[in-house]
C-alpha positions in Angstrom: 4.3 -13.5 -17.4 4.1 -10.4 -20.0 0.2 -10.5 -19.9 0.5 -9.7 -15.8 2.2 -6.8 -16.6 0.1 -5.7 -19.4 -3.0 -6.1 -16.8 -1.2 -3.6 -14.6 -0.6 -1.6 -17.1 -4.2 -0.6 -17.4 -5.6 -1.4 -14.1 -3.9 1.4 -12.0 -5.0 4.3 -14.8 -8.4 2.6 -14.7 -8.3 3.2 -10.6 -7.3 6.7 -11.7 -10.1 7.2 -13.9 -12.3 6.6 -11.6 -11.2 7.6 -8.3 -9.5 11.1 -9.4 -12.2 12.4 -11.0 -14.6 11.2 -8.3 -15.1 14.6 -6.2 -14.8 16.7 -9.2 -17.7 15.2 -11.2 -20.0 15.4 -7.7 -18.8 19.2 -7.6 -19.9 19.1 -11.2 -23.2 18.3 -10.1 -23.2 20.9 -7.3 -23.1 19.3 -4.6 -21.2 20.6 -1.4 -18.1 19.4 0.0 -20.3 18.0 3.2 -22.7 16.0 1.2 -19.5 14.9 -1.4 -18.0 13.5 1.9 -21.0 11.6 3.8 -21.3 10.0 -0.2 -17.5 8.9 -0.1 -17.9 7.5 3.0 -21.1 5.4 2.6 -19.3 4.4 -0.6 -16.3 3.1 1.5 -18.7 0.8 3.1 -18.9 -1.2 0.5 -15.4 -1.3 -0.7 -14.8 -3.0 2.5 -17.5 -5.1 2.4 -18.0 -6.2 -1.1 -14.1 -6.7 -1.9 -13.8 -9.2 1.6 -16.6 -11.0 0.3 -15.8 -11.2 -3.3 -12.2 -12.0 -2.9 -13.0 -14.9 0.3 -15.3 -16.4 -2.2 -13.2 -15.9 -5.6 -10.9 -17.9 -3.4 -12.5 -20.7 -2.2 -13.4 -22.0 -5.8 -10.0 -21.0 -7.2 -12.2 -18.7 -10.4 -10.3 -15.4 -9.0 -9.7 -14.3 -12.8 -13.0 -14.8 -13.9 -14.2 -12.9 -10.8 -11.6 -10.2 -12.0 -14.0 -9.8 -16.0 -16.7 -9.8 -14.1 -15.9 -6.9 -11.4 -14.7 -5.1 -14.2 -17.5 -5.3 -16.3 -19.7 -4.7 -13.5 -18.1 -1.5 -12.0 -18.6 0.1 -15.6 -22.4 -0.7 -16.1 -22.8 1.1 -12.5 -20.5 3.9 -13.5 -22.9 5.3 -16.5 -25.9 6.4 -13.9 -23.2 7.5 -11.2 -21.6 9.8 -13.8 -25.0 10.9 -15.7 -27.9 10.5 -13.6 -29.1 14.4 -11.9 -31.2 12.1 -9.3 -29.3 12.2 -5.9 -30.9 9.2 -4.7 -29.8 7.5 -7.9 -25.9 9.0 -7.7 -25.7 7.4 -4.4 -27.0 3.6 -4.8 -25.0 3.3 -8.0 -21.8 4.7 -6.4 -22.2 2.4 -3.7 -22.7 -0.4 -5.7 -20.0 0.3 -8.0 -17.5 0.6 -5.6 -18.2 -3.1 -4.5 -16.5 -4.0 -7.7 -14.2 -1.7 -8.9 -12.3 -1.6 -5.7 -12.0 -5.9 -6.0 -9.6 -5.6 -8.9 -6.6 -4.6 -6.7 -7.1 -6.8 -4.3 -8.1 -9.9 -7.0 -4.9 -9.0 -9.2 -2.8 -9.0 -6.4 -3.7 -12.2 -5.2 -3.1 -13.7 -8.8 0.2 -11.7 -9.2 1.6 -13.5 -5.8 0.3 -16.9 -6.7 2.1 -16.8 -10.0 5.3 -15.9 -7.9 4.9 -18.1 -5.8 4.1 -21.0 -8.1 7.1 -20.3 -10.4 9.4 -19.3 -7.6 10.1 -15.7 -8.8 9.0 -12.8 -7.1 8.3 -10.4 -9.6 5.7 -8.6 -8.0 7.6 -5.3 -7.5 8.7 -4.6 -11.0 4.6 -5.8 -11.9 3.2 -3.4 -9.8 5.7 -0.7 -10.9 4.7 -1.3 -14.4 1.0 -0.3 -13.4 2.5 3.0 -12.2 4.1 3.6 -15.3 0.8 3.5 -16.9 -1.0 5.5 -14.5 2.1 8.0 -15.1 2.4 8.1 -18.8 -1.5 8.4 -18.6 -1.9 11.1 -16.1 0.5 13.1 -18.2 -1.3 12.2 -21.6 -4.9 13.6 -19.6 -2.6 17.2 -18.9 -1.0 17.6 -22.7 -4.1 16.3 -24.5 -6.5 18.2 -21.5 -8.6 15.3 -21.6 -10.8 14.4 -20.3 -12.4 18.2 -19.5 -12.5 18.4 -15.9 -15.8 20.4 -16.0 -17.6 17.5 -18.7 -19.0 14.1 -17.1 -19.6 12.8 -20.1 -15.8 12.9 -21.3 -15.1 11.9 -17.8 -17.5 8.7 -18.4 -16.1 7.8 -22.0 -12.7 7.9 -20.4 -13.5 5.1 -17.9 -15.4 3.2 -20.3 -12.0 2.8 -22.5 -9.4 1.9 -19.9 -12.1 -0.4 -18.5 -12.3 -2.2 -21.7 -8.2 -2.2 -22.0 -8.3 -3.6 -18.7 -10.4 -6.4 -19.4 -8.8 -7.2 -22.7 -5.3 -8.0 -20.9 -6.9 -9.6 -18.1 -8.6 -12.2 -20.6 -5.4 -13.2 -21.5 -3.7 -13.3 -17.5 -3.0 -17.1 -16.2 -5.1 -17.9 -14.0 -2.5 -19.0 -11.3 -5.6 -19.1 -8.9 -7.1 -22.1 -10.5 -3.5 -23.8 -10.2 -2.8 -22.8 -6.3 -5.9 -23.9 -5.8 -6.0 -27.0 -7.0 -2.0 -27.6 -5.8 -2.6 -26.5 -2.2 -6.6 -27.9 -1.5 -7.2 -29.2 1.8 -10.6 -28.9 4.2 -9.6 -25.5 4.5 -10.4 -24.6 1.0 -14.3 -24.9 1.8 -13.7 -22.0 4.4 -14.4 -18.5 3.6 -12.5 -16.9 6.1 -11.1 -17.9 9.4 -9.3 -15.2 11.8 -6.7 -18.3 12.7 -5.4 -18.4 9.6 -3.2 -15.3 10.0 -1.1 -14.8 13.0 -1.1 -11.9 15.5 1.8 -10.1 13.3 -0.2 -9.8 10.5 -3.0 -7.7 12.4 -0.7 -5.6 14.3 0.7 -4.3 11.2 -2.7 -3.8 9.5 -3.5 -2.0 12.6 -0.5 0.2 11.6 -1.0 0.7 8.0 -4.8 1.3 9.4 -3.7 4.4 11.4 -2.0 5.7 9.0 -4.3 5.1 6.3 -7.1 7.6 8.0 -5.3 10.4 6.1 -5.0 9.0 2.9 -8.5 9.6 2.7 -7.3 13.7 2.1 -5.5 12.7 -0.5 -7.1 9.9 -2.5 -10.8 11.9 -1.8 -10.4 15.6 -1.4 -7.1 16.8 -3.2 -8.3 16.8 -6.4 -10.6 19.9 -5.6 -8.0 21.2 -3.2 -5.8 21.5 -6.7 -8.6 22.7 -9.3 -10.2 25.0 -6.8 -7.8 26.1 -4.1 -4.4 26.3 -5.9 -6.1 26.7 -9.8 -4.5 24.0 -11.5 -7.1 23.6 -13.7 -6.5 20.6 -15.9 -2.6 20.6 -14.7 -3.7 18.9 -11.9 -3.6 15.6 -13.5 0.5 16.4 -13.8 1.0 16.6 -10.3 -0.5 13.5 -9.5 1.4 12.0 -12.3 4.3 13.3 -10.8 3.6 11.7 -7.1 2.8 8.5 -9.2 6.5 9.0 -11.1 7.9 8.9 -7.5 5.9 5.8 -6.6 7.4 4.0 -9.5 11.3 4.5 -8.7 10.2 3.5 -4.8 8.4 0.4 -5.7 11.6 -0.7 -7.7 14.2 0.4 -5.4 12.6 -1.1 -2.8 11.6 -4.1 -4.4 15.7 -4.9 -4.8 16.0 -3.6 -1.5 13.6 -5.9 0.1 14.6 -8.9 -1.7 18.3 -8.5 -1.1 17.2 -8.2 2.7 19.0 -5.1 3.0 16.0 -3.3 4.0 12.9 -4.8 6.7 9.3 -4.8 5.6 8.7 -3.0 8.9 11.1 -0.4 9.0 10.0 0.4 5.4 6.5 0.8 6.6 7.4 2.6 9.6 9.7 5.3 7.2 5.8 5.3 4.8 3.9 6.7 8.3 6.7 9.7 8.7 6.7 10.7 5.2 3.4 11.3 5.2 3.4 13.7 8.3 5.8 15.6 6.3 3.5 15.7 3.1 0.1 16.7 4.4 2.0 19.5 6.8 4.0 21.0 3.7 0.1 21.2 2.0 -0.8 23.2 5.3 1.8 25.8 5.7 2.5 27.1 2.2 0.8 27.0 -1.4 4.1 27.3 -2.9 4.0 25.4 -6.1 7.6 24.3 -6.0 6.6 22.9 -1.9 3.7 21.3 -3.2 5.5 19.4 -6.0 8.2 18.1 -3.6 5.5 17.0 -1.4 3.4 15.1 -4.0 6.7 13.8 -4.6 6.3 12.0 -1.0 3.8 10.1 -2.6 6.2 7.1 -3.5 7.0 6.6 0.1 3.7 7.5 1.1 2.0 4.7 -0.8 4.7 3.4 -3.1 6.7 2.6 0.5 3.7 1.0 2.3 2.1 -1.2 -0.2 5.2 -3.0 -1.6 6.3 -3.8 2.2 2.9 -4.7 2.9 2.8 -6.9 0.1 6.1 -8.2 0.3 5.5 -9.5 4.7 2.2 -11.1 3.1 4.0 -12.9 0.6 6.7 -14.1 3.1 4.2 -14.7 6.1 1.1 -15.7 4.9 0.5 -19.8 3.3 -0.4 -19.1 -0.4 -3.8 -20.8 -0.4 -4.6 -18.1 1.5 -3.2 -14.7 -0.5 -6.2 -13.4 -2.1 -7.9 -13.4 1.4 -5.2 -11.7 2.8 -4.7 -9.0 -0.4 -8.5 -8.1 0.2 -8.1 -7.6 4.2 -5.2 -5.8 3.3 -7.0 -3.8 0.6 -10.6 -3.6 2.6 -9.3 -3.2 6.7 -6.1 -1.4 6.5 -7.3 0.5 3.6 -11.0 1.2 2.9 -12.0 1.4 6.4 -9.6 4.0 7.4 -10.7 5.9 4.7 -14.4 5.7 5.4 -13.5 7.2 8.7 -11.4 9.7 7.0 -13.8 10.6 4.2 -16.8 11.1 6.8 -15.2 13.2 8.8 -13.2 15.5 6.1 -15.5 17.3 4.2 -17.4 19.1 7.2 -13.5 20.0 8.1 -13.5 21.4 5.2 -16.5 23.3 4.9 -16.1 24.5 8.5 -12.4 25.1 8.7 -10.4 24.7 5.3 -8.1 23.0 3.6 -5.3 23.9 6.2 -7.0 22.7 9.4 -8.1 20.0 7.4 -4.4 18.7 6.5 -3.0 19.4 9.8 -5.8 17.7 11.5 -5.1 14.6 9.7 -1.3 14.7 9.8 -2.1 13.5 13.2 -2.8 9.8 12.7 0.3 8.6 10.3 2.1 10.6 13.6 0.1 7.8 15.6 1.1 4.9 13.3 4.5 6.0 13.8 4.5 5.9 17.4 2.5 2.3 17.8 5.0 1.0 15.1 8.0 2.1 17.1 6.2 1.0 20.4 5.9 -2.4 18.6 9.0 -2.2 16.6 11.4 -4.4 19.2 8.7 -7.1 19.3 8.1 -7.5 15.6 11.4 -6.5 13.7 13.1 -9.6 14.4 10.4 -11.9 13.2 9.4 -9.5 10.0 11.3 -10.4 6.7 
């Protein structure tokens, strides 16, 4: 059980290596904030794409760990010409292709993390998860004290991803592979099936279709508020602090609401519902005011945000969905109600940018969790008494 902690530990600042340095090492390059977005967004393709497909097929055969080293390994040896190449052309195919496989890990890890509970009967995956925000914290506020890496040198940026990749890897070695042992325990004709939509019921894509809607603006702050920080507010390498300080937030909602969701005195829904209206209120307290004070309270929002969402999203699949089946669901999870939300999001958000601001861009897009409130209230009498 220790070594699933120990993976989270380093997976979620791995995810941070890579994805909050992302826009800044582009604008490193030069390029604009239209061609940074059309690049995230191709790059989103994939992490729809590849992640369903690796996961479905991970799966099916039961090697989900080994899928994990390999991702891993793979996502790095991408990463070098992403991070160093000056060729545009280049920059682009190896992002895309790195995405593929950096963006399976959550999904993989999650679906190993739910097995293991499930097959020893102890949910643990709240306090798990919670662990990898610790890291991601303690790390984020290592990377502001230490100012490491530079946020104006790619090759620092590189090394840095190189080294929690290979942390990542070590601890994952060492993981159980409870997808071996699910597999084998629950086999039937349905393990030769990749993916069938029968095998989740209409519940389960309603409330994707709500994190989904919702999900559209977390493209503004998982893709563009990095720069918003450096260059907007002049945070300079402090910038890593404030996300370390959303991510501190995350970790006391994940284990609050872990208790709270296991002692039923909280609904998976409602808790998802409560994740769609804090985020209204977070991306309109960016728009009015660059107050530092505001904009620390609303990072705070971050735990409900995402903290909120994921660990009732996680916990309905774990309660609704047969276990032979988890690592499917974790990467439609992960590649629908995620990734493709975001690709629409990215697109779209750096011409809003370039043509209108940061303000319009953060109003604009407060818009959509507002929609996912409204179809998850329209829905709530329908779905709250069957939700866990």
């Amino acid at each position: 059980m220790i070594q699933l902690f120990l993976m989270q530990f380093f997976l979620q600042p791995l995810n941070g290596a890579v994805a909050n340095y992302t826009q800044i090492l582009l604008r490193n390059k030069g390029w604009s904030f239209s061609l940074i977005g059309v690049l995230l967004a191709v790059g989103q393709i994939t992490t729809i794409l590849g992640p369903m497909v690796i996961c479905a097929l991970a799966e099916r055969k039961g090697t989900e760990k080994k899928a994990l080293l390999i991702c891993a390994a793979l996502s790095l040896v991408f990463h070098i010409p992403f991070v160093l190449s000056g060729s545009k052309a280049l920059t682009l195919a190896s992002y895309v292709i790195s995405c593929a496989f950096i963006w399976s890990l959550n999904p993989l890890a999650d679906g190993i993390i739910n097995k293991h509970c499930s097959l020893t009967g102890k949910n643990y995956y709240g306090r798990i998860r919670a662990t990898g925000t610790a890291g991601y914290v303690i790390i984020m506020f290592l990377f502001s004290v230490l100012a490491w890496p530079q946020e104006g040198n790619n090759n620092q940026i590189l090394m840095n991803i190189g080294v929690f990749t290979a942390l990542f890897m070590l601890f994952a070695m060492i993981t159980p592979n409870a997808g071996r042992t699910a597999h084998t325990v629950d086999r039937d004709p349905d393990s030769r099936e990749v993916f069938r939509f029968s095998w989740f019921d209409c519940r389960f894509y309603i409330i994707m279709l709500i994190i989904g809607f919702s999900r559209v603006a977390v493209a503004v702050i998982d893709k563009m508020l990095m720069g918003y920080m450096t260059e907007e507010m002049g945070l300079g390498r402090w910038f890593t602090a404030f996300i370390a300080l959303g991510a501190l937030a995350e970790f006391f909602v994940l284990i609050v609401s872990d208790r709270l969701l296991e002692g039923k005195q909280i609904k998976d829904y409602n808790l998802l519902l409560l994740s769609s209206f804090a985020l209204v209120v977070r991306l309109l307290a960016y728009s009015f005011t660059r107050n530092i004070y505001v904009f620390a309270a609303a990072q705070m929002l971050h735990g409900l945000t995402f903290g909120g969402c994921h660990i009732a999203a996680i916990h309905w699949i774990h309660h609704n969905v047969p276990r032979k089946h988890y690592s499917v669901a974790m990467s439609f999870y992960h590649c629908v109600a995620i990734n493709l939300p975001v690709l629409v999001g990215s697109l779209a958000g750096g011409f809003i940018v370039d043509a209108l601001g940061y303000t319009s861009l953060f109003r604009i897009y407060a818009l959509f969790p507002f929609i996912s409130l409204v179809l998850g209230l329209i829905n709530r009498k329908r779905y709250i008494s069957k939700a866990r």
